[in-house]
LOFI-102353 format. One record per residue (C-alpha): residue number from 1; residue in three letters; x, y, z. Coordinates in Angstrom, 2 decimals. Each point is the difference from the previous one (the first is absolute). Example, Ala and Ser with C-alpha at 12.3 -4.5 7.8 and 13.67 -1.06 7.14 Angstrom:
% LOFI-102353
k/r/u/v/w
1/ALA/12.30/-4.50/7.80
2/SER/1.37/3.44/-0.66
***
This chain:
% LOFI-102353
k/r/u/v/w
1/UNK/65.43/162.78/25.90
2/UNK/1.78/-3.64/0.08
3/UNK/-2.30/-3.14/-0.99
4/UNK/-0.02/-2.67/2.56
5/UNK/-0.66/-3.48/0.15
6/UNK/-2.00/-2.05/2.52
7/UNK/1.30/-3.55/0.97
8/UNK/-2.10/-2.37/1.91
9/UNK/1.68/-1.08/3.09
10/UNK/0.04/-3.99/-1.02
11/UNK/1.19/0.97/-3.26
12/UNK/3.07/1.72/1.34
13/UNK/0.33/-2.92/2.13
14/UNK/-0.41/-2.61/-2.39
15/UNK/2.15/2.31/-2.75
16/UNK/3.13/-0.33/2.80
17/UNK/-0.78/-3.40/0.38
18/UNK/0.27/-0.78/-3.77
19/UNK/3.39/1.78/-0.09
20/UNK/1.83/-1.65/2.60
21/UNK/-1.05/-3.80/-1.20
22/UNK/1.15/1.24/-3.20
23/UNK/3.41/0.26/1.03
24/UNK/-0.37/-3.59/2.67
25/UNK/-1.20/1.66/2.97
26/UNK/-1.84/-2.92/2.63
27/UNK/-3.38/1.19/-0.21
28/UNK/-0.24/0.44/3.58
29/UNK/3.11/2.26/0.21
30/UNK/-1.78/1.95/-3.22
31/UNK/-3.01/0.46/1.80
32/UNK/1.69/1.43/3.22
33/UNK/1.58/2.65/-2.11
34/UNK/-3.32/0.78/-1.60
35/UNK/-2.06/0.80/2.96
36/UNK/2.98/2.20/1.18
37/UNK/0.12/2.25/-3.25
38/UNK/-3.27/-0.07/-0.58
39/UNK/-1.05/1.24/3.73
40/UNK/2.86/2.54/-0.22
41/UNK/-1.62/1.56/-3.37
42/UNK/-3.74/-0.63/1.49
43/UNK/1.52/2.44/3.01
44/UNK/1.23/2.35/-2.08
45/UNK/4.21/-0.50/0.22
46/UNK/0.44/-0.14/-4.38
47/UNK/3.62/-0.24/0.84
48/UNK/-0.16/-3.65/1.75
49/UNK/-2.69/-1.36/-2.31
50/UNK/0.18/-0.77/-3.28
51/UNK/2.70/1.66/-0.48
52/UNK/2.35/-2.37/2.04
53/UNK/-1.30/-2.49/-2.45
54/UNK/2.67/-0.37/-2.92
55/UNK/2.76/0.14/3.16
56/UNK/-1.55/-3.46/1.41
57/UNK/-0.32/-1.21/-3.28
58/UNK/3.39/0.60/-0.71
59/UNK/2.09/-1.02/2.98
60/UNK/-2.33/-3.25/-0.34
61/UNK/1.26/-0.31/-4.17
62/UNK/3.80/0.67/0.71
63/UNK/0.11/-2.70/3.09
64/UNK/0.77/3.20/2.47
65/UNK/-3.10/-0.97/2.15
66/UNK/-1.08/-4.01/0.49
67/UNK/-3.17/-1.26/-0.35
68/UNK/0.60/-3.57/0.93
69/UNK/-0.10/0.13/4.17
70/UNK/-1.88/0.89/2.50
71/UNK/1.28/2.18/3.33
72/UNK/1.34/-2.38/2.64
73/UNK/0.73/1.19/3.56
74/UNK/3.46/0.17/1.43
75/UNK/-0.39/0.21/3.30
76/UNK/-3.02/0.97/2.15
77/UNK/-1.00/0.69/3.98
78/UNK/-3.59/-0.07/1.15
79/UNK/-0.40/3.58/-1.00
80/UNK/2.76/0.35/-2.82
81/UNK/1.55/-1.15/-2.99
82/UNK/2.98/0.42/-2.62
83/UNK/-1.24/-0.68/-3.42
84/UNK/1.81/-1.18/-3.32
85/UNK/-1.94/1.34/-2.73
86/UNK/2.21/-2.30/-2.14
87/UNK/0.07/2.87/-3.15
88/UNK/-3.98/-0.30/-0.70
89/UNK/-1.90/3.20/-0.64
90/UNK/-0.41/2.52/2.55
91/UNK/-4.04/-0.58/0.43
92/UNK/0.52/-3.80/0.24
93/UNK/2.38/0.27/2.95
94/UNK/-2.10/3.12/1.36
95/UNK/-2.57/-1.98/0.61
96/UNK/1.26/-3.31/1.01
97/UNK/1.69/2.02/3.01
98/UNK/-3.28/2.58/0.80
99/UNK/-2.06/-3.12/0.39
100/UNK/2.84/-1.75/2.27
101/UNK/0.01/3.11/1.67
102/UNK/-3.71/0.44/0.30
103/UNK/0.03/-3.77/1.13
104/UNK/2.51/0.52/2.96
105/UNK/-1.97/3.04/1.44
106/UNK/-2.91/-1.62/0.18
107/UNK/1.86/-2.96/2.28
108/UNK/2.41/2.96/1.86
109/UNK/-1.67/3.54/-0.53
110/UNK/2.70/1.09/-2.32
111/UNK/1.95/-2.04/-3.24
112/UNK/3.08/1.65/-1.35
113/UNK/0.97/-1.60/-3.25
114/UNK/3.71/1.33/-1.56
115/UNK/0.67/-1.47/-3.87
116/UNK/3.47/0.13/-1.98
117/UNK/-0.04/-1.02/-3.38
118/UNK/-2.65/1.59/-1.18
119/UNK/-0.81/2.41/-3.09
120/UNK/-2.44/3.03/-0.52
121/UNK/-3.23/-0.12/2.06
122/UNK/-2.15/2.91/-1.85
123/UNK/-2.19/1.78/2.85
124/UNK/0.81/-0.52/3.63
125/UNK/-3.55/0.69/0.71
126/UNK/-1.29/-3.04/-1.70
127/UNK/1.87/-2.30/2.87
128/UNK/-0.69/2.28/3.04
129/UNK/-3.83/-0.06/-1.09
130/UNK/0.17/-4.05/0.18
131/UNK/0.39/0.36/3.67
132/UNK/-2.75/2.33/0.36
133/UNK/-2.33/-2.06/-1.75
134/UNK/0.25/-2.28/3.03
135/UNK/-0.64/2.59/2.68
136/UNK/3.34/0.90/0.22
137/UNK/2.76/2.90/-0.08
138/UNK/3.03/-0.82/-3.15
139/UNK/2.56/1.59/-0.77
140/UNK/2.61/-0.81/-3.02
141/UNK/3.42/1.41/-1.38
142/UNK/2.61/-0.55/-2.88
143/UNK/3.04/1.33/-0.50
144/UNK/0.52/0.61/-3.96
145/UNK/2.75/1.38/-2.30
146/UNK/2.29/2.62/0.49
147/UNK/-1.78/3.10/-1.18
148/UNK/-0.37/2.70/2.49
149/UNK/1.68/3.10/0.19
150/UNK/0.68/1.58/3.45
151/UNK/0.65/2.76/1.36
152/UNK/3.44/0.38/0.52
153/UNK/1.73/-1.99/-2.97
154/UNK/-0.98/-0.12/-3.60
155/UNK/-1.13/-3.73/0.20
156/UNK/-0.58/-2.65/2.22
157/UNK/0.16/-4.03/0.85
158/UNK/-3.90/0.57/1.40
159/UNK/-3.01/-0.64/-2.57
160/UNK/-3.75/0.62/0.39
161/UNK/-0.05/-2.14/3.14
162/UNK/-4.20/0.18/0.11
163/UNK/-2.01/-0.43/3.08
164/UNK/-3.42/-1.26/0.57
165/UNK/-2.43/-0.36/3.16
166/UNK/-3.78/-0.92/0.05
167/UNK/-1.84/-0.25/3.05
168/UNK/-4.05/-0.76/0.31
169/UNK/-2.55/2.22/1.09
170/UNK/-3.47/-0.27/0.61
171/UNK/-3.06/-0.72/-2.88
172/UNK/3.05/-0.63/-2.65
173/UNK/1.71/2.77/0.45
174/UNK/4.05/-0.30/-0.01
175/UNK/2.79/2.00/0.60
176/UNK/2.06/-0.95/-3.34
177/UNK/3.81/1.82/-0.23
178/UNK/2.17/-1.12/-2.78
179/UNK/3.00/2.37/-1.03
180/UNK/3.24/0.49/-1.30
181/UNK/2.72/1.52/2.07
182/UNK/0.83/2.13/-3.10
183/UNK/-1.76/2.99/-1.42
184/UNK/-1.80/-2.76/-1.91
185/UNK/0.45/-3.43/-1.41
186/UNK/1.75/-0.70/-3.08
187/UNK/-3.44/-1.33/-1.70
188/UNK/-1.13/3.79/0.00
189/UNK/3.18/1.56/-1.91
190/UNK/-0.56/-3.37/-2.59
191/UNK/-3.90/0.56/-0.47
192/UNK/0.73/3.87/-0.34
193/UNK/2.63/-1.00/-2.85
194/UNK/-2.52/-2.22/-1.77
195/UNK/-2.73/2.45/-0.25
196/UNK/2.24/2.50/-1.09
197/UNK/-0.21/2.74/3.02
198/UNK/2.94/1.57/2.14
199/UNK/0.54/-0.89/3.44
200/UNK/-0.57/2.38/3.05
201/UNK/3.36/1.95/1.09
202/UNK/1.25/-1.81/3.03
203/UNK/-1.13/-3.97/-1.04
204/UNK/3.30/-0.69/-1.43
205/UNK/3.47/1.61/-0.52
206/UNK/2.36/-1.16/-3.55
207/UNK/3.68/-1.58/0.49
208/UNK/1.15/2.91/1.31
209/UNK/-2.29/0.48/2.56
210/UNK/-1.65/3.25/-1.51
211/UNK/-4.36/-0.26/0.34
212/UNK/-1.25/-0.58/-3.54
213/UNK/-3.42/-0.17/-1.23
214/UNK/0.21/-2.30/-2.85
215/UNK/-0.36/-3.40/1.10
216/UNK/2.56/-1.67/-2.60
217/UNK/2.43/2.17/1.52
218/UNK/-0.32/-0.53/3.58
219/UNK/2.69/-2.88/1.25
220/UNK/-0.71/0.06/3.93
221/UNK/-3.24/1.25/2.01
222/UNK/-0.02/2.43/2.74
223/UNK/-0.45/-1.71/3.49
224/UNK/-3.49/0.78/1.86
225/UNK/-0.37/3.65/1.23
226/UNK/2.86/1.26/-3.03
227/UNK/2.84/1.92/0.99
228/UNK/1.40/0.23/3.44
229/UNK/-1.24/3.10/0.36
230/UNK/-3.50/-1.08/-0.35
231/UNK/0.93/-3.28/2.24
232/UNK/1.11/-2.69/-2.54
233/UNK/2.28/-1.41/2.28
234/UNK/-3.55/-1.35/1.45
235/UNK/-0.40/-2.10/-2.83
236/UNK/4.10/-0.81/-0.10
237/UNK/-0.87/-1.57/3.75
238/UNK/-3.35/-1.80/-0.82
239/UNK/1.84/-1.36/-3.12
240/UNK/2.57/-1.72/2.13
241/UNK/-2.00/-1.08/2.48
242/UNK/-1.33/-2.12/-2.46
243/UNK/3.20/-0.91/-1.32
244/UNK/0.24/-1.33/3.44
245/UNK/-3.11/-1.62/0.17
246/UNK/0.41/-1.98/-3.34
247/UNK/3.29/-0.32/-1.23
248/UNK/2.30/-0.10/3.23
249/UNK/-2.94/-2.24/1.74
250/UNK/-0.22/-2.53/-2.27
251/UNK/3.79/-0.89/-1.49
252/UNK/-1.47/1.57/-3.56
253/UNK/1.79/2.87/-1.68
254/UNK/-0.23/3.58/1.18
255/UNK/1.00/3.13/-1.11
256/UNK/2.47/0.79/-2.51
257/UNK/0.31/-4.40/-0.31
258/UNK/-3.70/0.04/-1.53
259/UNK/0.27/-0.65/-4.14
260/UNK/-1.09/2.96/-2.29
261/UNK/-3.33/0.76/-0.79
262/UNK/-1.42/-2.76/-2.30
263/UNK/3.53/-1.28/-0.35
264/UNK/0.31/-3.57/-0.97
265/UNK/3.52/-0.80/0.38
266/UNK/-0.73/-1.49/3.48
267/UNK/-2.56/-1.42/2.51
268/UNK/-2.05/3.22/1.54
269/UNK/0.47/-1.04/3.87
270/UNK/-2.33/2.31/0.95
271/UNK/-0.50/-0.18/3.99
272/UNK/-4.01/0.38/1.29
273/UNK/-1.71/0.61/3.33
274/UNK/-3.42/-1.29/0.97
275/UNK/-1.74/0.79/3.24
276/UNK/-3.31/-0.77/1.24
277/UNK/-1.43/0.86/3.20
278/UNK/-3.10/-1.57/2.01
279/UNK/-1.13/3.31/0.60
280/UNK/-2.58/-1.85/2.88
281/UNK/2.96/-1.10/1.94
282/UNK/0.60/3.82/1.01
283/UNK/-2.87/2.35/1.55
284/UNK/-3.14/-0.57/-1.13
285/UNK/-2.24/2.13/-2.39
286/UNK/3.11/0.43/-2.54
287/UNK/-2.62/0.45/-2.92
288/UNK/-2.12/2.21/1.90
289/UNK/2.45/2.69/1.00
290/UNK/1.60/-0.63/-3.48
291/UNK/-3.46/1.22/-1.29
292/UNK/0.26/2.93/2.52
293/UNK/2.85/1.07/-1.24
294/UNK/-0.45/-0.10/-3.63
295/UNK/-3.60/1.66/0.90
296/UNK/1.61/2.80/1.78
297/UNK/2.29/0.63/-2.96
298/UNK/-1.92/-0.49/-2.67
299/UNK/-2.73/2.78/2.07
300/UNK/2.68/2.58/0.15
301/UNK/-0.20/3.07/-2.30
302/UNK/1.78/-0.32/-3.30
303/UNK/2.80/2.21/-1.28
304/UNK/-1.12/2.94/-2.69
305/UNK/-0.63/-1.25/-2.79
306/UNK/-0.46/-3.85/1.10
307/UNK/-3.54/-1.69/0.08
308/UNK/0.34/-2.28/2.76
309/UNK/3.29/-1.32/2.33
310/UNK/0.77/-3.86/-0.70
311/UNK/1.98/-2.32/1.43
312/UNK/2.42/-2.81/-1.27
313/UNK/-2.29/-2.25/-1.86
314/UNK/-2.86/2.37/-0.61
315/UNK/1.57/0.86/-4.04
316/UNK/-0.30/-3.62/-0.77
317/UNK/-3.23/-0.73/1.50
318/UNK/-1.24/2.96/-2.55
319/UNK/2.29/-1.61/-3.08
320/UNK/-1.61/-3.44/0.87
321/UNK/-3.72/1.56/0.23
322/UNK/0.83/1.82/-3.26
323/UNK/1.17/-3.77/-1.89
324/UNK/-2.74/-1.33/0.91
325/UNK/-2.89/2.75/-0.57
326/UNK/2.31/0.17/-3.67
327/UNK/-0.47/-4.45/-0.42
328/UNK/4.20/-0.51/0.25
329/UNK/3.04/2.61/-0.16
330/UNK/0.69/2.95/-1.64
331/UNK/3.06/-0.22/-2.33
332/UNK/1.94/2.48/-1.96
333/UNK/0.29/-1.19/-3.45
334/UNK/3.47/-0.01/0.15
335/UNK/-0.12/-2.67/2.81
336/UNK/-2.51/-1.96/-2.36
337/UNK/1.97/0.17/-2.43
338/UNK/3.37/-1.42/2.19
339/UNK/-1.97/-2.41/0.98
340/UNK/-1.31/-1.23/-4.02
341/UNK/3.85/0.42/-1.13
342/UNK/0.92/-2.84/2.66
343/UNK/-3.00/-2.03/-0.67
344/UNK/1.12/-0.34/-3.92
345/UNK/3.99/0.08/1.23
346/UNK/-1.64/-3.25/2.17
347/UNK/-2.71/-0.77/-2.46
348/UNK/-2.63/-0.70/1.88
349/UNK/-3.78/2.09/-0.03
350/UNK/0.73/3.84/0.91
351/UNK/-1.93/1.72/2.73
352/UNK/-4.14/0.59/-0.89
353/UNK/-0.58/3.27/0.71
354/UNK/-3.52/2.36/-0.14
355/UNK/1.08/3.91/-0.79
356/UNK/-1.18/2.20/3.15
357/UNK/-1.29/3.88/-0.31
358/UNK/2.96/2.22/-1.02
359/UNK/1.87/1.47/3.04
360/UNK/2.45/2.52/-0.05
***
């Protein structure tokens, strides 16, 4: 049985907050990031949360990431637009180019916004759900460092590559996808390390390409679907694609060009995608046959040994309803704990916490 901790959501907020003016953060740009790891921990994705934290904080310290700009636009059509995310943090220029994009559907039915420039985003999710929150469909991608293994060499120039898509449906209902195209993001393996616990066989592979279990061991992460025998060439594909999307698009670097994971000898010039669709300037009753669907689906008859069949969106939904029946987030105290080592490394006031009921 592990005791956990229960953070209020504005305390997380304002904890992140705290940290980032610490090291000169614009409040603004502080903020941004705060709603984005806070929401991803308030959905349930530990790995993108909190635990991001001391990597923003750093790159921010060591002059890696700016803090000092704002986005500008490069170059722009009524429906598109190049962005320079002129080295800010990832949620910053995430933002800046989901509300351009949300901005030029509205006028044109769909806005495609491309940045360069730009650094780690945390949760795709968080942007393509800023689209939906105006009635319409987003979708968002990075490309990210080199760390996935497929299936016919022992390493490759592709990393975790995520993609996210949120669409409305009716009565506040959503269709919410946000995933790597690897086995599973990074963030798992690192939250699995901090808590102490081995890794599923098939997340991530050491330098030689072998599957491991032990997360300090594993040095590259198996693409979506695994082997090629179990169709993790899939994943290869939708990893590129991205690539393509991101990287090649918008003039940033791609592939095997991207800097190492939390490296700081160089500028990130990570490459994003942002695409939001006026879902009313196709056929109409888009949210009602979205409901349909997800009705049908969610109806169906669930596997042995499954309660009920869900569909993307439908785990956070119950995380959020679980935060907030609990009065914040459930923490493991190790995460606490990270996060009161970095709050005297930054002296400022650590995280308030209330303990919750022992889980296992």
């Amino acid at each position: 049985m592990v005791s956990r901790s229960v953070v209020a959501v504005e305390e997380m907020r304002q904890f992140v907050v705290r940290a980032m003016l610490a090291v000169g953060t614009k409040k603004e740009h502080a903020c941004d990031l705060a709603d984005l790891l806070v929401a991803a921990d308030y959905r349930g994705h530990f790995s993108h949360g909190l635990n991001r934290l001391d990597m923003y904080v750093h790159d921010i310290e060591v002059g890696v990431c700016v803090c000092d700009k704002e986005p500008t636009i490069v170059k722009e059509t009524a429906a598109t637009a190049l962005v320079d995310g002129n080295n800010l943090l990832g949620p910053v220029v995430g933002k800046f180019c989901t509300d351009l994009a949300i901005k030029k559907a509205k006028e044109t039915g769909v806005g495609w916004v491309t940045a360069r420039a730009s650094n780690h985003f945390g949760i795709a999710g968080w942007y393509a759900m800023r689209a939906m929150e105006h009635g319409m469909m987003g979708l968002a991608f990075t490309n990210t460092s080199p760390l996935m293994v497929p299936t016919r060499a022992k390493m490759t120039a592709l990393g975790t590559n995520p993609i996210a898509c949120a669409a409305p449906a009716k009565d506040g209902d959503s269709f919410v996808l946000d995933m790597a195209t690897t086995a599973v993001a990074l963030g798992k393996l690192e939250i699995n390390d901090r808590k102490g616990l081995d890794i599923p066989l098939g997340w991530g592979c050491d330098d030689k390409g072998k599957p491991t279990t032990k997360p300090s061991c594993a040095k590259g992460l198996m693409p979506l679907g695994g082997t090629e025998e179990c169709s993790g060439y899939k994943g290869y594909g939708l990893a590129m694609m991205v690539e393509i999307f991101c990287g090649i698009l918008g003039g940033a670097d791609f592939g095997p060009n991207i800097r190492s994971w939390k490296g700081t000898e160089r500028e990130a010039n990570l490459g994003q995608c942002f695409i939001v669709v006026d879902t009313s300037a196709f056929a109409p009753g888009f949210s009602d046959r979205l409901s349909q669907l997800a009705s049908s689906l969610r109806g169906m008859e669930p596997a042995e040994g499954e309660e009920q069949v869900l569909i993307p969106g439908d785990p956070e939904q119950k995380h959020m309803e679980k935060c907030d029946q609990l009065g914040g987030i459930e923490y493991h105290p190790n995460q606490i704990k990270f996060a009161n080592d970095l709050a005297a490394q930054l002296k400022i006031q650590p995280v308030k916490s209330a303990e919750a009921k022992e889980s296992a």
